[in-house]
Residue, then its C-alpha position, 0 to 999 in steps of 0.5 A: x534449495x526449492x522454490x515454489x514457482x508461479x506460473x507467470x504468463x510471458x506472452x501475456x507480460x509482453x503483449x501488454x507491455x505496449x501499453x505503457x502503465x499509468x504514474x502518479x508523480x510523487x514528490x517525495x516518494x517512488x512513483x505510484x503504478x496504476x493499472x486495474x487492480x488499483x485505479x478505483x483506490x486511486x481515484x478515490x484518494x484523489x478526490x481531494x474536495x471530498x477530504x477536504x469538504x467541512x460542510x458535512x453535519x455530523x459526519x467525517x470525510x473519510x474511507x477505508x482502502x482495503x487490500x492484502x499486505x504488500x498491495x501497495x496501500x501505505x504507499x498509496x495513502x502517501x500521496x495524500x498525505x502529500x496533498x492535504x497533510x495528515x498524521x499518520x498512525x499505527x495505532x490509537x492511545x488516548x493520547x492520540x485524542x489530544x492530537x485532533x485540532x481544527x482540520x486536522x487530517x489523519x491515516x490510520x494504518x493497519x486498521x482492524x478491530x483489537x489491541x491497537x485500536x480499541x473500539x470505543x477509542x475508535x469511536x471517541x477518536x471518530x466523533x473527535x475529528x468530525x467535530x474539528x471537522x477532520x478526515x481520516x484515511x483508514x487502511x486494513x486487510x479486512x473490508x468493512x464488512x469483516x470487521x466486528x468492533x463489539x458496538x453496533x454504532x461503530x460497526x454501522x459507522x465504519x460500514x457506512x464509510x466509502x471504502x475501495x478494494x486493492x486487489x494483488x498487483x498481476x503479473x504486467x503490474x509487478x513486472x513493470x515495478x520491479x523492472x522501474x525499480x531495479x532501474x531506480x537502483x541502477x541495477x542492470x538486470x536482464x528481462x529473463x533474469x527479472x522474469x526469473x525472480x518474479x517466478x520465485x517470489x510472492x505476488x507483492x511488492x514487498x518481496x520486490x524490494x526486499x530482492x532488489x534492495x539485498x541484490x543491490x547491497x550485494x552486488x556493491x559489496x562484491x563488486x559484480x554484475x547480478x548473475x543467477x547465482x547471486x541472485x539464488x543466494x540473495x532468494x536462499x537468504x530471504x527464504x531462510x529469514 
């Protein structure tokens, strides 16, 4: 079997290591890493008097964080539905309209121009929760400024939102989480076998779960210590899915 290395900076892993990441404490979820692919993100989900400000005439409290699959931004936006309570939604039915009651807060996931969130619903539901005096979170891959909604007053809406980018975690970022995670499963795996792994996987976090998750079930089920052979079958199988 083949794997397409990264090429991951050891040194660079090491140096910067001494410089412990920022944790935002969660409650009911993993603690969140902060570094600089993300920290804007952050502060803006923590602005919590700008979600919660109803003074606003004809206009909602909300931004959209944007970012690639497996950068972290659900997880991001579980913080604040921690904090102000919000209704979290993948997609828009008429429904859905029904739901917006007096500062009511919502996050709508994977939020881009098509079937699931159709644009003048869009626009319905955005005029709803500004009424009720609301806030919505929207999250998507695409910035503002990709997105075409077919209607010049929803285009121009969705633009003028506050919106924050988070860019792929680097290599320091993703080697201290899967290095907190493996540590959360009391999964014991040496540096060089963890430096091994990030060499065959994607830049994201979600490859790290998956491969920590499969080789804690594994490791159970053998009742064996991770080795490099377990952790080949456990890539070989995930590269096969």
């Amino acid at each position: 079997m083949t794997y397409k290395l990264r090429n991951i900076n050891k040194l660079t892993i090491n140096k910067q290591m001494a410089l412990p990441l920022k944790f935002k404490s969660m409650k009911s979820r993993e603690n969140y890493l902060v570094s600089k692919c993300n920290i804007k993100a952050v502060k803006l989900i923590e602005n919590y008097k700008f979600w919660q400000n109803r003074k606003k005439t004809n206009s909602i409290p909300g931004a959209i964080i944007y970012g690639p699959r497996g950068s972290g931004k659900t997880h991001l936006s579980s913080i604040l539905k921690q904090k102000i309570g919000c209704v979290y939604l993948t997609s828009l039915s008429n429904n859905y309209l029904e739901q917006v009651t007096e500062g009511k807060n919502f996050i709508l996931d994977n939020f881009i121009p098509g079937k699931s969130f159709p644009s003048e619903l869009v626009m319905h539901f955005m005029n709803q929760v500004t009424y009720k005096e609301g806030s919505i979170l929207f999250l998507s891959r695409m910035s503002p400024f990709e997105m075409n909604w077919g209607l010049d007053d929803l285009n121009s809406r969705i633009r003028s939102l506050i919106s924050s980018e988070i860019k792929m975690p680097d290599d320091v970022l993703l080697y201290s989480f899967i290095v907190k995670y493996s540590n959360e499963k009391k999964l014991l795996i040496s540096d060089k076998k963890l430096i091994y792994i990030l060499e065959r996987l994607d830049r994201n976090f979600e490859s790290v779960i998956k491969v920590i998750d499969k080789l804690d079930t594994y490791s159970f089920e053998i009742k064996e210590k991770v080795t490099y052979k377990s952790i080949k079958i456990i890539l070989e199988s995930l590269n096969e899915n």
